[in-house]
Structure formats: C-alpha cells, structure tokens
CHARMM-style PDB file with segment names, atoms N, HN, CA, C and O in Angstrom:
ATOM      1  N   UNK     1      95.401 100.297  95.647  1.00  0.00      PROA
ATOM      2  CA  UNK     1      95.080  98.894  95.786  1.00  0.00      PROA
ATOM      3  C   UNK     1      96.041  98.072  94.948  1.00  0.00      PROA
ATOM      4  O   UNK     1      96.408  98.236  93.785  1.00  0.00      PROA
ATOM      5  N   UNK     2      96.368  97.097  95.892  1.00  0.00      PROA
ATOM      6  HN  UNK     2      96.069  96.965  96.837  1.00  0.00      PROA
ATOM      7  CA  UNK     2      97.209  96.014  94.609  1.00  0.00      PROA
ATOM      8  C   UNK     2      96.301  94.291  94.597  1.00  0.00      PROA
ATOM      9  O   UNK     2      96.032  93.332  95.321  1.00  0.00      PROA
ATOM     10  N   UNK     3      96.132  94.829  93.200  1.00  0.00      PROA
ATOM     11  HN  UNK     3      96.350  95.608  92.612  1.00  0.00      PROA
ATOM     12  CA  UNK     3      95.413  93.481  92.936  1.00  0.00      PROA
ATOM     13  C   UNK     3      96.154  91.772  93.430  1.00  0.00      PROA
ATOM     14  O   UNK     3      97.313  91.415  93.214  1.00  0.00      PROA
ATOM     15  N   UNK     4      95.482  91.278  93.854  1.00  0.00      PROA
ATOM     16  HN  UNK     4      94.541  91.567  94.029  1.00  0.00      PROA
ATOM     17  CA  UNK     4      96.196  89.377  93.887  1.00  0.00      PROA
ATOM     18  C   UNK     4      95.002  88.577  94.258  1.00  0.00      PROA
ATOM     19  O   UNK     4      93.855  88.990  94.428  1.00  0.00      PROA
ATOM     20  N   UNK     5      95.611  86.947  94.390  1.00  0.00      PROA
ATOM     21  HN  UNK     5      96.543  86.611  94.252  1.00  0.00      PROA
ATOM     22  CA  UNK     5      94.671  86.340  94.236  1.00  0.00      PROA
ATOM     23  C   UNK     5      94.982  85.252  95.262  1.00  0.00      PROA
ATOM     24  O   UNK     5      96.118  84.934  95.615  1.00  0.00      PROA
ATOM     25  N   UNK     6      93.500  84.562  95.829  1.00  0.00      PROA
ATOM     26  HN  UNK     6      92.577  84.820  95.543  1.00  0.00      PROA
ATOM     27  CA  UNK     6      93.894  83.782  96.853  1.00  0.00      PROA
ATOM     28  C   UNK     6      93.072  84.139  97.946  1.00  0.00      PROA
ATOM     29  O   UNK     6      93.152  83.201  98.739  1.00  0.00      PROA
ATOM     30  N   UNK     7      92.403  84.918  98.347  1.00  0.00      PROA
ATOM     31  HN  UNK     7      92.338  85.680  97.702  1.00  0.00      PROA
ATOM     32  CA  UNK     7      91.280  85.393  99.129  1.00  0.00      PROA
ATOM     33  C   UNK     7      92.002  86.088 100.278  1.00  0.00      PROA
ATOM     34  O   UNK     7      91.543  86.135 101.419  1.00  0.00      PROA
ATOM     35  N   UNK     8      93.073  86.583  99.930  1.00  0.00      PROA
ATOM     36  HN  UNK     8      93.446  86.544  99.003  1.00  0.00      PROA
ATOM     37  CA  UNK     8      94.183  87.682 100.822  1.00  0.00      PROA
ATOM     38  C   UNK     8      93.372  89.360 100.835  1.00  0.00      PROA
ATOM     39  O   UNK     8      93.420  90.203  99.940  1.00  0.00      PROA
ATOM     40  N   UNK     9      93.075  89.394 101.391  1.00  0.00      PROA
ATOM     41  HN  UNK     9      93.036  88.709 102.118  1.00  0.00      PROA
ATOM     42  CA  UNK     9      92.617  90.627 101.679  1.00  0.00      PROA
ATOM     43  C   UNK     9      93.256  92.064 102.586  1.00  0.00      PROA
ATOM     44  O   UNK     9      92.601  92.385 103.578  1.00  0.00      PROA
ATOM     45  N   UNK    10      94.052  92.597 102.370  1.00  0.00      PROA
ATOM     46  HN  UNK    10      94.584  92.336 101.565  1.00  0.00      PROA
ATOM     47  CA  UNK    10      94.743  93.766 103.460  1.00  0.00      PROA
ATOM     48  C   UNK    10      94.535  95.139 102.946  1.00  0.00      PROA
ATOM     49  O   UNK    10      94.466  95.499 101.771  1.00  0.00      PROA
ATOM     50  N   UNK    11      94.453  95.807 103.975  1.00  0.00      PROA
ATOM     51  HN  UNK    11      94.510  95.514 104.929  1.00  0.00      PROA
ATOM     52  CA  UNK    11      94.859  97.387 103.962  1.00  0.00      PROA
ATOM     53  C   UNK    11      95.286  97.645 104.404  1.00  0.00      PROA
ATOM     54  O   UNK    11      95.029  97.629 105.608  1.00  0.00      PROA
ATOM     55  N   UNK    12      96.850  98.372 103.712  1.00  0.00      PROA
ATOM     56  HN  UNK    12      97.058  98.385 102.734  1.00  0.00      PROA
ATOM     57  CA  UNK    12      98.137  98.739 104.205  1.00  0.00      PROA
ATOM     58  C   UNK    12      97.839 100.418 104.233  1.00  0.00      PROA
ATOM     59  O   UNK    12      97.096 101.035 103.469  1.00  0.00      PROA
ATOM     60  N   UNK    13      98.658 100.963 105.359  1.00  0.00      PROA
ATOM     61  HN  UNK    13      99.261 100.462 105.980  1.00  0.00      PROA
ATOM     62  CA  UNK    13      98.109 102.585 104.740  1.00  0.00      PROA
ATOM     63  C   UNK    13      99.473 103.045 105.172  1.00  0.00      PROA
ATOM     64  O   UNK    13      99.786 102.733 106.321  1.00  0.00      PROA
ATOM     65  N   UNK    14     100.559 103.899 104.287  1.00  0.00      PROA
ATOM     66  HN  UNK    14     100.305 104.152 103.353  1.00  0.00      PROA
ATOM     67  CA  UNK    14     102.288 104.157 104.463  1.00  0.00      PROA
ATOM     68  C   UNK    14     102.687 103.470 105.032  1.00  0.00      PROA
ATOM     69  O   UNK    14     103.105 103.595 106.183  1.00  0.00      PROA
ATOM     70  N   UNK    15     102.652 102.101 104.046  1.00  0.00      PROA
ATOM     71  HN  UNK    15     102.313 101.999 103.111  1.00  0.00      PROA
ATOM     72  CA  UNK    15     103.658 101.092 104.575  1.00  0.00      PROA
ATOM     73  C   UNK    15     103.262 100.445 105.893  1.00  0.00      PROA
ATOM     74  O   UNK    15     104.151  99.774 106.417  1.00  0.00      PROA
ATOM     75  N   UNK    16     102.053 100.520 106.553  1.00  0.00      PROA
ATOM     76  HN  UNK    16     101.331 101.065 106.127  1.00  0.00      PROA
ATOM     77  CA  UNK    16     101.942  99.980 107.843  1.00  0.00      PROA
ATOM     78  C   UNK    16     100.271  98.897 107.443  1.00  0.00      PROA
ATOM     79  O   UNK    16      99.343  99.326 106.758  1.00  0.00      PROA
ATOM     80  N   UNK    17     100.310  97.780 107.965  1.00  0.00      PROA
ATOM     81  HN  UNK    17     101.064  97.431 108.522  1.00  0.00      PROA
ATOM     82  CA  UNK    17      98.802  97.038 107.452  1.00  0.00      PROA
ATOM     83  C   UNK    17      97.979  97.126 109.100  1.00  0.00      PROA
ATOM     84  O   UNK    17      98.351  96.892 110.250  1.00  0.00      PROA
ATOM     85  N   UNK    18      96.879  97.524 108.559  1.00  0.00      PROA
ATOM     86  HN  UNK    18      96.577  97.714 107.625  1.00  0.00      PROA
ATOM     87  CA  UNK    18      96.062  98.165 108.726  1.00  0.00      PROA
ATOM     88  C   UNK    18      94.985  96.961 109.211  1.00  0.00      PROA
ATOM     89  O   UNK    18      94.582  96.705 110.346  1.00  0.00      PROA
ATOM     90  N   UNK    19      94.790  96.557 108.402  1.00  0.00      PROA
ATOM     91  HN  UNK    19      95.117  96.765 107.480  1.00  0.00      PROA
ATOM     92  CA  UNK    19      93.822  95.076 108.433  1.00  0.00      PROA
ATOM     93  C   UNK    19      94.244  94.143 107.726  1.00  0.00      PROA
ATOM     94  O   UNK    19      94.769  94.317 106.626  1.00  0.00      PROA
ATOM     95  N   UNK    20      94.023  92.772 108.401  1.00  0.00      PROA
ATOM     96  HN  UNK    20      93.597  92.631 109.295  1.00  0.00      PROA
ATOM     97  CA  UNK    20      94.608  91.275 107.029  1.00  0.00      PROA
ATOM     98  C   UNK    20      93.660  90.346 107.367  1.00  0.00      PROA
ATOM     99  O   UNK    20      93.642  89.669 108.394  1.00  0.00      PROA
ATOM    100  N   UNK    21      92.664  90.336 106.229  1.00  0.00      PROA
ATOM    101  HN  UNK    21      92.678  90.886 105.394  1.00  0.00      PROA
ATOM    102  CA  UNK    21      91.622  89.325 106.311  1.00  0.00      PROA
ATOM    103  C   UNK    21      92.178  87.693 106.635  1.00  0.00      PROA
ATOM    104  O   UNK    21      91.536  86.698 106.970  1.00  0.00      PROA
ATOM    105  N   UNK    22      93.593  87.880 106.390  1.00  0.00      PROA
ATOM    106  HN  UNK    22      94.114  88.689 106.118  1.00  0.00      PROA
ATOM    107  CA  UNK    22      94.682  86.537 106.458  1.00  0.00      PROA
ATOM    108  C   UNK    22      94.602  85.811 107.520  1.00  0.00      PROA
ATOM    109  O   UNK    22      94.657  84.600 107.733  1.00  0.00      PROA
ATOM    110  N   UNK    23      94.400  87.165 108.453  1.00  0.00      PROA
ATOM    111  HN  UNK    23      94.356  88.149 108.281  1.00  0.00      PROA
ATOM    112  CA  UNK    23      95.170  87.266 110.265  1.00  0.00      PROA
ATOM    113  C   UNK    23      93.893  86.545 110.746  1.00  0.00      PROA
ATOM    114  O   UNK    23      93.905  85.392 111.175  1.00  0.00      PROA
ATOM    115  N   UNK    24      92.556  87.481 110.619  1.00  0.00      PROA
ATOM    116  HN  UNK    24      92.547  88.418 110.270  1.00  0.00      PROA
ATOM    117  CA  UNK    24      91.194  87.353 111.306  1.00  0.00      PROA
ATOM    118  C   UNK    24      90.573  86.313 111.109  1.00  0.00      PROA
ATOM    119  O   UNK    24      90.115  85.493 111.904  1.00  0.00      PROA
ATOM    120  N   UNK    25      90.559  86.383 109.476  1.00  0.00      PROA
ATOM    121  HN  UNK    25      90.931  87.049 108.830  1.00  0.00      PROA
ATOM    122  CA  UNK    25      89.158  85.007 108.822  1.00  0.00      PROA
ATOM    123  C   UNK    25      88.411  85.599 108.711  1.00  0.00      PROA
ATOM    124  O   UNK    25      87.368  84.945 108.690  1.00  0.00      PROA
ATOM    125  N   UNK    26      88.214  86.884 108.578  1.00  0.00      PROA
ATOM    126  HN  UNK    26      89.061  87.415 108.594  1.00  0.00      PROA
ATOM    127  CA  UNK    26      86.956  87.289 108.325  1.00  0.00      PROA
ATOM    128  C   UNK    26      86.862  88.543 107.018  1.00  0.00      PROA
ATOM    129  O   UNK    26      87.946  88.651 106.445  1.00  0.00      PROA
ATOM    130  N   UNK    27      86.037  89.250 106.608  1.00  0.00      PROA
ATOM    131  HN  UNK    27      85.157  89.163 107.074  1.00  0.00      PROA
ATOM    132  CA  UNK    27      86.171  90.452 105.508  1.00  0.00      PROA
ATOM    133  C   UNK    27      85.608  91.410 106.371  1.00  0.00      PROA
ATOM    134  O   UNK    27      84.595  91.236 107.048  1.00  0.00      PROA
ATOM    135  N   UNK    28      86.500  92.728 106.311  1.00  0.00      PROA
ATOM    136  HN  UNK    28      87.323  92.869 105.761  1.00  0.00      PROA
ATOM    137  CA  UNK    28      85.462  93.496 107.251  1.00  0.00      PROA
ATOM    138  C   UNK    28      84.129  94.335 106.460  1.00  0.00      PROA
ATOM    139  O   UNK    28      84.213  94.449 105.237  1.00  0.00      PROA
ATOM    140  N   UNK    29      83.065  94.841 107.081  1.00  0.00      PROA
ATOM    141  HN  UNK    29      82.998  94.748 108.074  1.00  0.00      PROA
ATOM    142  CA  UNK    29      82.299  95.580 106.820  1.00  0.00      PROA
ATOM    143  C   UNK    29      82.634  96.901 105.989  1.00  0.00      PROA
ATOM    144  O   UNK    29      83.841  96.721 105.826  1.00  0.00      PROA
ATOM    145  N   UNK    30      82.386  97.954 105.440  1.00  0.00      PROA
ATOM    146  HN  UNK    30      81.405  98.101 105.572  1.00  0.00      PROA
ATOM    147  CA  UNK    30      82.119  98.927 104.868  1.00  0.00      PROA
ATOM    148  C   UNK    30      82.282  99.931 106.172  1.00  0.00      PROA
ATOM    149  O   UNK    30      83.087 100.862 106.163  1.00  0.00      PROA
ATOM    150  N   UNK    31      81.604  99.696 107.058  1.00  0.00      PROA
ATOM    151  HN  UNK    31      80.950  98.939 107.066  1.00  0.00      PROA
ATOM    152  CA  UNK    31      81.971 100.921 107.957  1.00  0.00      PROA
ATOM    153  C   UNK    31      83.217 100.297 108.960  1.00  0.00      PROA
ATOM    154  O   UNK    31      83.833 101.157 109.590  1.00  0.00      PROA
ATOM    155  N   UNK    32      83.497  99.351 109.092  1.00  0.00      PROA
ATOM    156  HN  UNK    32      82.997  98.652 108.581  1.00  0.00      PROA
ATOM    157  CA  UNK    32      84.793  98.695 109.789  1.00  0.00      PROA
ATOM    158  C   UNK    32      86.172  99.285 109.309  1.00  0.00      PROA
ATOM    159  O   UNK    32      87.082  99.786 109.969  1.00  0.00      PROA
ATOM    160  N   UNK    33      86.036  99.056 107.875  1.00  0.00      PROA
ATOM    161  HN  UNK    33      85.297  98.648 107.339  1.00  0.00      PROA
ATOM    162  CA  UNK    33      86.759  99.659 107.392  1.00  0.00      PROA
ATOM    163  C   UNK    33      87.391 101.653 107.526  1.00  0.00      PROA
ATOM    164  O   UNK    33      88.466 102.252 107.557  1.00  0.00      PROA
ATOM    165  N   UNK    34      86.349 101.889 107.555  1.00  0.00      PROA
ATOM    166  HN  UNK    34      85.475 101.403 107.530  1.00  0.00      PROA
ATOM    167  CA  UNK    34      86.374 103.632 107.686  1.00  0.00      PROA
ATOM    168  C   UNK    34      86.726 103.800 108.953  1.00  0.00      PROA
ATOM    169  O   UNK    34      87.463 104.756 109.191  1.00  0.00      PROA
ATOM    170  N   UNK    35      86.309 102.956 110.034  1.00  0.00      PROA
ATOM    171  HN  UNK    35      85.709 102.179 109.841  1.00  0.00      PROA
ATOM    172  CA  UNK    35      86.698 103.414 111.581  1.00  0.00      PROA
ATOM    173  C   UNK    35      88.212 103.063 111.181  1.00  0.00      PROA
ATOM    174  O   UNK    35      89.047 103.965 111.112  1.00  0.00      PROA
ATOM    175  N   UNK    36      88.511 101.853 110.945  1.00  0.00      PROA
ATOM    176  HN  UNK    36      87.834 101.119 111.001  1.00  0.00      PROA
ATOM    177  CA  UNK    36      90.056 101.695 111.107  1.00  0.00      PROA
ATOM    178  C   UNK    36      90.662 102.549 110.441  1.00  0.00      PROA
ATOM    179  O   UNK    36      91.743 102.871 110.935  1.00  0.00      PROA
ATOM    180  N   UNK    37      90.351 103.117 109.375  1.00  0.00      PROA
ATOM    181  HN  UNK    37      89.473 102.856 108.973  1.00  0.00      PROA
ATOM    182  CA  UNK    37      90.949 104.368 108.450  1.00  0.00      PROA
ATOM    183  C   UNK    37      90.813 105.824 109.209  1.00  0.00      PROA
ATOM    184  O   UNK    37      91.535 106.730 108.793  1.00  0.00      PROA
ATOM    185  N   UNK    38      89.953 106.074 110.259  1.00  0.00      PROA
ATOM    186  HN  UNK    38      89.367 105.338 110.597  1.00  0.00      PROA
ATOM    187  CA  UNK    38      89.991 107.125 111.717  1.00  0.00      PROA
ATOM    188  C   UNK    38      90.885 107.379 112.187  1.00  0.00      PROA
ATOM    189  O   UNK    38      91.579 108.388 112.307  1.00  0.00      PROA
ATOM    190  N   UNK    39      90.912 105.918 112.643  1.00  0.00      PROA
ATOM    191  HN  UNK    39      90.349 105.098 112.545  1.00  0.00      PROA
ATOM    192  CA  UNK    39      91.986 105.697 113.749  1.00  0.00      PROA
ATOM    193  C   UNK    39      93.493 106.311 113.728  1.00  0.00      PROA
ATOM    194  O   UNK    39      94.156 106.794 114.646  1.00  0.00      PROA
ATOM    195  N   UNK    40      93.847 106.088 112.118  1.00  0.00      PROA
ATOM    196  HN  UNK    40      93.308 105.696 111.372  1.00  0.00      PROA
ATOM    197  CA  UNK    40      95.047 106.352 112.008  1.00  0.00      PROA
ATOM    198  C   UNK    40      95.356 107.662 111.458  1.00  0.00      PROA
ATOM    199  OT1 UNK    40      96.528 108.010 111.312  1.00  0.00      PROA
TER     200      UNK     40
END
C-alpha cells in the first residue's frame, strides 16, 4: 500500500491498476475487492 491523501483510492497489482475510486466515485466493498483480486 502507498499511503496519500485526497480521497484517491487505487489498487494497483504489478504495475497494472486494478481499481481507482478516482475513475468510479465510489469505494468498493470488502468482497468487490477480492473478486477483482480473482480475476487477475
């Protein structure tokens, strides 16, 4: 995790992002998260 500030939210996983709360507007869920971490 890299900490910042500003209500930026992403998960990058080797260099590729994954999710950007930036993009959507939204925060994802707890299990939203884990499916997208499946996927890849």
């Amino acid at each position: 995790m890299i900490p910042s500030s500003g209500g930026i939210f992403e998960i990058v996983v080797d260099a590729n992002l994954i999710y950007s709360k930036k993009a959507t507007g939204i925060f994802p869920g707890e299990g939203n998260i884990l499916e997208m971490l499946q996927k890849i």
